[in-house]
MIZAFI-481865 format. One record per residue (C-alpha): z, x, y; residue number from 1. Coordinates in nm, 3 decimals, padded with zeros to 5 digits. Layout:
// MIZAFI-481865
<node <Z X Y> NUM>
...
***
This chain:
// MIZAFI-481865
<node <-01.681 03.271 03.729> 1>
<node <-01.622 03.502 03.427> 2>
<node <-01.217 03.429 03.438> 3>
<node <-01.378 03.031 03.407> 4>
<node <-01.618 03.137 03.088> 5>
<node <-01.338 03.305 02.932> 6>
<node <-01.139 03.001 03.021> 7>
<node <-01.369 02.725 02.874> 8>
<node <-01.425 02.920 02.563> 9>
<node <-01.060 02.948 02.474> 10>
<node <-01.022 02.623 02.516> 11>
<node <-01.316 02.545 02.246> 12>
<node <-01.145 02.747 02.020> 13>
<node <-00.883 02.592 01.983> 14>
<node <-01.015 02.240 01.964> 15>
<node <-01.393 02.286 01.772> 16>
<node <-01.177 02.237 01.467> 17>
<node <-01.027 01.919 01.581> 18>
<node <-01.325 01.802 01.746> 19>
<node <-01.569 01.865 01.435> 20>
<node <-01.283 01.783 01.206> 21>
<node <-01.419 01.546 00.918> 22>
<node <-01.289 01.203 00.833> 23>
<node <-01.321 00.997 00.554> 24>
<node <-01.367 00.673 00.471> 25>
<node <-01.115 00.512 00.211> 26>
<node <-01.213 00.126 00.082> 27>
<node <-00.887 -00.084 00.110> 28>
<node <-00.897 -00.328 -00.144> 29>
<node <-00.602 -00.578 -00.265> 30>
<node <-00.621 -00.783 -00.610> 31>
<node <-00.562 -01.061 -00.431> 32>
<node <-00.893 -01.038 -00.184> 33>
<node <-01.042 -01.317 -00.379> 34>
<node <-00.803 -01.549 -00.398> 35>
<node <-00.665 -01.834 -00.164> 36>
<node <-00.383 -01.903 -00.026> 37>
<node <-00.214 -02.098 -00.321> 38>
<node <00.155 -02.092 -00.239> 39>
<node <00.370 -02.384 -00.060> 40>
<node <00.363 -02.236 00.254> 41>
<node <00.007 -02.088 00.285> 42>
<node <00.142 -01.781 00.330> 43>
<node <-00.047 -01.477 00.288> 44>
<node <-00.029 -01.277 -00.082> 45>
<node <00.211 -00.959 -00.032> 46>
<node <-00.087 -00.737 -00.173> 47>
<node <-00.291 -00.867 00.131> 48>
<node <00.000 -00.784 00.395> 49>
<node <00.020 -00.463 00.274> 50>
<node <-00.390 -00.348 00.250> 51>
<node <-00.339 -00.452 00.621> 52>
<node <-00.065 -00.236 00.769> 53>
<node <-00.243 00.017 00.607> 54>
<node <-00.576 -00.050 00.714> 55>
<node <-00.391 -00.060 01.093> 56>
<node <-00.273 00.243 01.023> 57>
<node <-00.573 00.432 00.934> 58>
<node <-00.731 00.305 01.243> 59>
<node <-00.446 00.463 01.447> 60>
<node <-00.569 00.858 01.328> 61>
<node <-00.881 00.998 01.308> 62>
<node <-00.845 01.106 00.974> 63>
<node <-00.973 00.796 00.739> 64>
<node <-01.206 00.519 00.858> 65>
<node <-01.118 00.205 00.678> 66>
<node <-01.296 -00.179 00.746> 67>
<node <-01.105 -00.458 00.804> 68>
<node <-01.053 -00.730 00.512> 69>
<node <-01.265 -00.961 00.675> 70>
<node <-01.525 -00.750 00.747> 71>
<node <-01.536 -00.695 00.326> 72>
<node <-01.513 -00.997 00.253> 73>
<node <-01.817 -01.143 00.522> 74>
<node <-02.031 -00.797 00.337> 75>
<node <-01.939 -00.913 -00.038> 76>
<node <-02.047 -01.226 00.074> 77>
<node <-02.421 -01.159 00.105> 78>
<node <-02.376 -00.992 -00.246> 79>
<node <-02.262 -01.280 -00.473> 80>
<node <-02.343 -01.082 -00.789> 81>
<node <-02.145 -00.783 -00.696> 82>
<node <-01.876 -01.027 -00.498> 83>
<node <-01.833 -01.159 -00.859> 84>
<node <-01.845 -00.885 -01.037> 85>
<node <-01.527 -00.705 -00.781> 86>
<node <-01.372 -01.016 -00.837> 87>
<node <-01.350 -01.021 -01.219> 88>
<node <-01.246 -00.610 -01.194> 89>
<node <-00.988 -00.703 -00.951> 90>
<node <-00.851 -00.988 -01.205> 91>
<node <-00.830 -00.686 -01.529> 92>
<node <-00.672 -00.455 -01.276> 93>
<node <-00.421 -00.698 -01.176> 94>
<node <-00.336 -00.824 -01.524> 95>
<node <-00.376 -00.522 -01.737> 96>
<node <-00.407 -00.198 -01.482> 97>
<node <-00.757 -00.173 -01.635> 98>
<node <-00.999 00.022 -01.366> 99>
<node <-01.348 -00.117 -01.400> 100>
<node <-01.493 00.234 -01.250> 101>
<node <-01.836 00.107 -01.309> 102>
<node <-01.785 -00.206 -01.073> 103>
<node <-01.620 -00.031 -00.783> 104>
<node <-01.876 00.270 -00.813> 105>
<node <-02.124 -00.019 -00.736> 106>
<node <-01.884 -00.134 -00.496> 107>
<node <-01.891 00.239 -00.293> 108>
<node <-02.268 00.247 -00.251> 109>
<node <-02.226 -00.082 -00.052> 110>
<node <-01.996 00.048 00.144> 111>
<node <-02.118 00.359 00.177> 112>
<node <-01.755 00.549 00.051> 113>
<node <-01.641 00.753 -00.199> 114>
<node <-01.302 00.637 -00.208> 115>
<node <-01.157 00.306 -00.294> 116>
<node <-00.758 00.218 -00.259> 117>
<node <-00.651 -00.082 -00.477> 118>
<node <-00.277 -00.256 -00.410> 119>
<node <-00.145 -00.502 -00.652> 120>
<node <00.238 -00.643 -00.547> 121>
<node <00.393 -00.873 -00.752> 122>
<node <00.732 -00.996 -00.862> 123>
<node <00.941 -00.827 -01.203> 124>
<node <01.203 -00.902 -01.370> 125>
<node <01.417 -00.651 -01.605> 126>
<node <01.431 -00.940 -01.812> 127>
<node <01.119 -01.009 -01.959> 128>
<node <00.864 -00.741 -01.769> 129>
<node <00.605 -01.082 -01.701> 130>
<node <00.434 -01.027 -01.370> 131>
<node <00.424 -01.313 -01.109> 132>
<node <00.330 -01.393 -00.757> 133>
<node <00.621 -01.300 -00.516> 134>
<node <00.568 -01.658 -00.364> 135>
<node <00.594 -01.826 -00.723> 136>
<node <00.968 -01.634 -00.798> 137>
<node <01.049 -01.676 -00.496> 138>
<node <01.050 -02.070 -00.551> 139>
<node <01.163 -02.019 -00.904> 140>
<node <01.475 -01.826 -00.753> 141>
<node <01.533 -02.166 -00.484> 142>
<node <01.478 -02.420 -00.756> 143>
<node <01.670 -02.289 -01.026> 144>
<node <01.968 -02.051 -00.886> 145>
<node <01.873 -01.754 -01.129> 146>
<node <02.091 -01.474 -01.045> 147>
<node <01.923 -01.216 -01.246> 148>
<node <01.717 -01.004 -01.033> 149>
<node <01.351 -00.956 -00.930> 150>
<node <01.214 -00.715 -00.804> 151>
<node <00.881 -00.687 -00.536> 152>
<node <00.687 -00.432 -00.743> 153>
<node <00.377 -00.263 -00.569> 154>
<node <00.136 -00.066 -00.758> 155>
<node <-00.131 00.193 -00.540> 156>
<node <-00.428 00.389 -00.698> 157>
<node <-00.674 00.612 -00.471> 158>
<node <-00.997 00.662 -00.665> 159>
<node <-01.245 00.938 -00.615> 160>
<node <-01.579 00.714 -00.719> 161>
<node <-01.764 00.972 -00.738> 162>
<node <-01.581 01.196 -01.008> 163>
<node <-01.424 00.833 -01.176> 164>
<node <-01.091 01.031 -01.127> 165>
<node <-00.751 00.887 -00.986> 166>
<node <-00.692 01.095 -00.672> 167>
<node <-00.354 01.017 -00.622> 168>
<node <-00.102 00.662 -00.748> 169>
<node <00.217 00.573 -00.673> 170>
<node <00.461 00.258 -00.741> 171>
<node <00.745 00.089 -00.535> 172>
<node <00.977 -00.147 -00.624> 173>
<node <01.242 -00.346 -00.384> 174>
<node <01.473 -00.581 -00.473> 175>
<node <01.416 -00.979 -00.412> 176>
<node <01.743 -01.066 -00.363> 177>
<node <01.804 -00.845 -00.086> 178>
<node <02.207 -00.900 00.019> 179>
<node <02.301 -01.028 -00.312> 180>
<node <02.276 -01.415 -00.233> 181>
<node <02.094 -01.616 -00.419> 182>
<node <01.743 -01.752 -00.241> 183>
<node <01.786 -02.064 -00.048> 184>
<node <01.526 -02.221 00.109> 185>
<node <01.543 -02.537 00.237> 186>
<node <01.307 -02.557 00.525> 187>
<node <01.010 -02.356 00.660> 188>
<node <01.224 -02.194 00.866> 189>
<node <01.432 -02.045 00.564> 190>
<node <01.078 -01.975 00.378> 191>
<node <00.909 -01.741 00.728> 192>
<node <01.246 -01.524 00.702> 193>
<node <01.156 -01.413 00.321> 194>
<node <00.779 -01.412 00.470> 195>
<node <00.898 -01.229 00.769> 196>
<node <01.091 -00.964 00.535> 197>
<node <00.793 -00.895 00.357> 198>
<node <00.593 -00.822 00.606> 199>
<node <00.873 -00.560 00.797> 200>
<node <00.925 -00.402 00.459> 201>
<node <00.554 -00.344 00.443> 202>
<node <00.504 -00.242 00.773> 203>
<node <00.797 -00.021 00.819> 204>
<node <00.827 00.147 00.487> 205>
<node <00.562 00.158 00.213> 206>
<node <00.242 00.098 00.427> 207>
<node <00.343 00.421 00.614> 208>
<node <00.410 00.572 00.328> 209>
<node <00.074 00.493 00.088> 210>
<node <-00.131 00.565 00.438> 211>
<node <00.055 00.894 00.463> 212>
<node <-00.023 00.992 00.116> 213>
<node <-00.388 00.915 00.120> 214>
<node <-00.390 01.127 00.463> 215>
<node <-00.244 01.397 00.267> 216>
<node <-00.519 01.378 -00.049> 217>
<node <-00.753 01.433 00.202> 218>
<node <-00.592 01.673 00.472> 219>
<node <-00.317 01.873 00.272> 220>
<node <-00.235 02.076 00.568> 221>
<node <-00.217 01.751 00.813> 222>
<node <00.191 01.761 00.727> 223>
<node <00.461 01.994 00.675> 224>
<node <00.688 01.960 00.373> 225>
<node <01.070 01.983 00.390> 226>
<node <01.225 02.099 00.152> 227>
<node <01.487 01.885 00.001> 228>
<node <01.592 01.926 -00.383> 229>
<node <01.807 01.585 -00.353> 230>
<node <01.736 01.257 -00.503> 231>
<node <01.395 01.440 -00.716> 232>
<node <01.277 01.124 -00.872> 233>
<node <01.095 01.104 -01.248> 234>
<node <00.780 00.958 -01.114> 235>
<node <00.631 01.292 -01.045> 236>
<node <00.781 01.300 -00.699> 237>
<node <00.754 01.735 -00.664> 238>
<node <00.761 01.721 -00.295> 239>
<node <01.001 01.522 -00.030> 240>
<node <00.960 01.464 00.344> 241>
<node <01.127 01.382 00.632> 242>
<node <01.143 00.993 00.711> 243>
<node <01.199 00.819 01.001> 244>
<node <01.193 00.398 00.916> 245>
<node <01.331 00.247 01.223> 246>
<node <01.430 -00.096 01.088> 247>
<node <01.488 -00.166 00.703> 248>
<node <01.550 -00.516 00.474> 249>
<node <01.929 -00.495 00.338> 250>
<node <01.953 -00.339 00.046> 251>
<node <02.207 -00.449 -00.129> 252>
<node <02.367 -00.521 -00.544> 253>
<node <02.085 -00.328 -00.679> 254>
<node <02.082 -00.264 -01.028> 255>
<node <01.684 -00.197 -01.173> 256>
<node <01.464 00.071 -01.050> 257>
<node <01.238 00.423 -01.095> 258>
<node <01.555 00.586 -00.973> 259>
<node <01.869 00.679 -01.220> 260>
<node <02.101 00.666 -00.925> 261>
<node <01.992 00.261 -00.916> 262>
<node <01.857 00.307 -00.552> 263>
<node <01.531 00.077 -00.445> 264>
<node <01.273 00.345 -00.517> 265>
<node <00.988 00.354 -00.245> 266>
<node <00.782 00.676 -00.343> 267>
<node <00.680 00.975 -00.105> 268>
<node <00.792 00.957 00.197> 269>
<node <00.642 01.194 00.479> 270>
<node <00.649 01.204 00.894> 271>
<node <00.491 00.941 01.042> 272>
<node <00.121 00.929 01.137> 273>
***
């Protein structure tokens, strides 16, 4: 009986800290929560696809505790002052990268969190810097045969509501063109492998990654650095980490990104969840 005691009590040693360990809950919202569906296809907005994969992927750890988008949008429902009010803040941070902190404090209290993770994507050219809906380039690439690029541009900002301070931001960019053809689509067949692109480059590469990151705002010791001096990008990157994407969209005649070496720039990368 006193080798069991001893037993048991080793055992809650080394898992109180696991089992009490705290988690957090982190607000997922896209600019694009408001809107409808207003491409060709009906397909859904890129910044929508991604505040999903992540969303799935906080629900795989115990670490953050993140609502669905339906489940926001049913609760903002039965608040049509502040449903408007997120609404217009979402429209200035989509169009001008202005943070309405008063709004999305607001916001926190009715979802009882202190955190709040807005994701615009949209479409960039090196051209003229004018930001437009993936699904509207993509269209504009099909009708008119313009060969100069676009990029898929997505912006991520993890706000501390409580302090009105940025907890952590990052940007990633991906070329349009992908293998260096020029888009055609003549069928909705043609259309759901651009859609179906999307959504693997979300799932597969920079949901992981913004999911990671917020993980790692909140649980600094949850992964282990590597150290790797290569490839130190100007964004503020200081650390790198080991990756592991099992599948990726072609990469191909890249010529515009965050990266001198002209290499699609996806941010931090860490382990996987």
């Amino acid at each position: 009986m006193k080798y069991l005691m001893r037993l048991i009590l080793i055992i809650f040693m080394l898992f109180q800290g696991q089992v009490f360990a705290k988690s957090f809950d982190v607000l997922v919202l896209p600019v694009d929560l408001m809107t409808k569906k207003q491409n060709y296809y009906g397909f859904d907005d890129v910044s929508e696809i991604v505040a999903d994969d992540v969303i799935a992927n906080f629900g795989n750890t115990s670490y953050v505790n993140s609502i669905n988008l339906y489940d926001v949008r049913a609760k903002l429902a039965m608040n049509q002052s502040l449903n408007s009010k997120l609404g217009q803040a979402l429209v200035k941070y989509k169009t001008s990268g202005y943070i309405d902190y008063d709004v999305l404090k607001d916001v926190s209290k009715e979802f009882k969190c202190n955190s709040i993770l807005l994701i615009n994507t949209y479409a960039i050219s090196n051209k003229n810097g004018i930001k437009r809906s993936v699904w509207d380039v993509y269209d504009l690439l099909n009708a008119c045969k313009v060969d100069y690029p676009f990029y898929i541009t997505t912006n991520v900002v993890l706000l501390d509501n409580v302090n009105d301070i940025v907890m952590w931001s990052n940007t990633y960019s991906k070329s349009m063109l992908g293998d260096g053809k020029m888009v055609s689509i003549k069928n909705y067949i043609d259309a759901d492998k651009y859609f179906e692109s999307i959504k693997m480059y979300s799932s597969d590469i920079i949901s992981k990654d913004i999911s990671q990151n917020v993980i790692l705002r909140f649980f600094p010791k949850t992964i282990r650095p590597v150290d790797n001096k290569l490839d130190i990008k100007e964004s503020g990157e200081m650390l790198r980490f080991e990756k592991n994407i099992p599948v990726n969209p072609k990469q191909e005649n890249q010529n515009f990104n965050n990266d001198s070496n002209n290499k699609d720039f996806y941010g931090e990368m860490i382990l996987g969840i």
